[in-house]
N, C-alpha and C positions, 0 to 999 in steps of 0.2 A: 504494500500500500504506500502511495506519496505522502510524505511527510513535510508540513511547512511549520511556523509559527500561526499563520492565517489560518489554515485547517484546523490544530489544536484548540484554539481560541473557537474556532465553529463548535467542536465538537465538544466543548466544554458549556457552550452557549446552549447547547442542546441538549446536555445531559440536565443542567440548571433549570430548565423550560417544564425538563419531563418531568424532575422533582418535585415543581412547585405544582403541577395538573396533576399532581398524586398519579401517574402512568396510564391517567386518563384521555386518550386521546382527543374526544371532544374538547375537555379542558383545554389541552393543548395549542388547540386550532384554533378556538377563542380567542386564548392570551397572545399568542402569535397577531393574532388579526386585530387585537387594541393596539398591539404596540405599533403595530403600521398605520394605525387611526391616529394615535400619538404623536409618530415622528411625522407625518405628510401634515399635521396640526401646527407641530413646532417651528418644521424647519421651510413650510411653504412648498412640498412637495406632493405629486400627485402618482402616485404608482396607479401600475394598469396590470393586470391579470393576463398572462400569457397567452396564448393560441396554442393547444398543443396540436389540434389539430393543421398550423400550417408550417410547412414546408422552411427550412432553415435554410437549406445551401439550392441554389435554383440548379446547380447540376445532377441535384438527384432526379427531377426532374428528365433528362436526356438518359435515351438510351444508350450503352456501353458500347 
Protein backbone atom coordinates (compact mmCIF):
# COMPACT_ATOMS: atom_id res chain seq x y z
CA UNK A 1 0.00 0.00 0.00
CA UNK A 2 1.20 3.91 -0.66
CA UNK A 3 2.33 5.41 2.18
CA UNK A 4 2.21 9.45 2.55
CA UNK A 5 2.00 11.93 5.55
CA UNK A 6 -1.48 13.18 3.57
CA UNK A 7 -2.86 9.44 3.56
CA UNK A 8 -2.17 8.96 7.26
CA UNK A 9 -3.79 12.14 8.23
CA UNK A 10 -6.82 10.74 5.84
CA UNK A 11 -6.92 7.65 7.44
CA UNK A 12 -6.76 8.80 10.82
CA UNK A 13 -9.48 11.40 9.97
CA UNK A 14 -11.56 8.59 9.23
CA UNK A 15 -10.99 6.36 11.94
CA UNK A 16 -11.82 9.74 14.38
CA UNK A 17 -15.33 10.02 12.09
CA UNK A 18 -16.06 6.21 12.70
CA UNK A 19 -15.52 6.71 16.49
CA UNK A 20 -17.56 9.60 17.16
CA UNK A 21 -20.90 7.77 14.73
CA UNK A 22 -20.32 4.84 17.28
CA UNK A 23 -19.59 2.47 13.77
CA UNK A 24 -22.64 3.62 12.63
CA UNK A 25 -22.62 4.37 9.21
CA UNK A 26 -25.72 6.42 8.82
CA UNK A 27 -24.20 8.52 11.64
CA UNK A 28 -21.31 8.74 9.63
CA UNK A 29 -22.75 10.09 6.54
CA UNK A 30 -24.50 12.71 8.57
CA UNK A 31 -21.47 14.04 10.21
CA UNK A 32 -19.44 13.84 7.13
CA UNK A 33 -22.35 15.85 5.23
CA UNK A 34 -22.57 18.89 8.22
CA UNK A 35 -19.01 19.29 8.03
CA UNK A 36 -19.23 20.00 4.33
CA UNK A 37 -22.45 22.21 5.31
CA UNK A 38 -19.86 23.92 7.80
CA UNK A 39 -16.84 24.54 5.78
CA UNK A 40 -18.92 25.69 2.16
CA UNK A 41 -20.66 28.01 5.30
CA UNK A 42 -17.35 29.38 6.58
CA UNK A 43 -15.11 29.53 3.89
CA UNK A 44 -17.76 30.74 0.86
CA UNK A 45 -17.53 27.57 -0.82
CA UNK A 46 -19.83 25.51 -2.94
CA UNK A 47 -19.13 21.77 -3.56
CA UNK A 48 -21.10 19.63 -6.01
CA UNK A 49 -21.61 15.88 -5.96
CA UNK A 50 -19.87 13.83 -8.53
CA UNK A 51 -21.36 12.13 -11.61
CA UNK A 52 -20.39 8.62 -11.31
CA UNK A 53 -22.06 7.83 -14.00
CA UNK A 54 -19.92 10.18 -16.44
CA UNK A 55 -17.01 9.22 -18.21
CA UNK A 56 -13.53 10.68 -16.90
CA UNK A 57 -10.89 10.30 -19.75
CA UNK A 58 -12.91 10.89 -23.35
CA UNK A 59 -10.57 8.08 -24.65
CA UNK A 60 -12.37 5.60 -23.08
CA UNK A 61 -14.72 6.41 -25.11
CA UNK A 62 -12.69 5.28 -28.67
CA UNK A 63 -12.39 2.10 -29.65
CA UNK A 64 -8.70 0.29 -29.25
Amino acid sequence: MIQSELLDIKYKTQILLNEKAEYDLEKYFETVHQIVLDTEKNYKLKFHKADATKKLDKEEDQPA
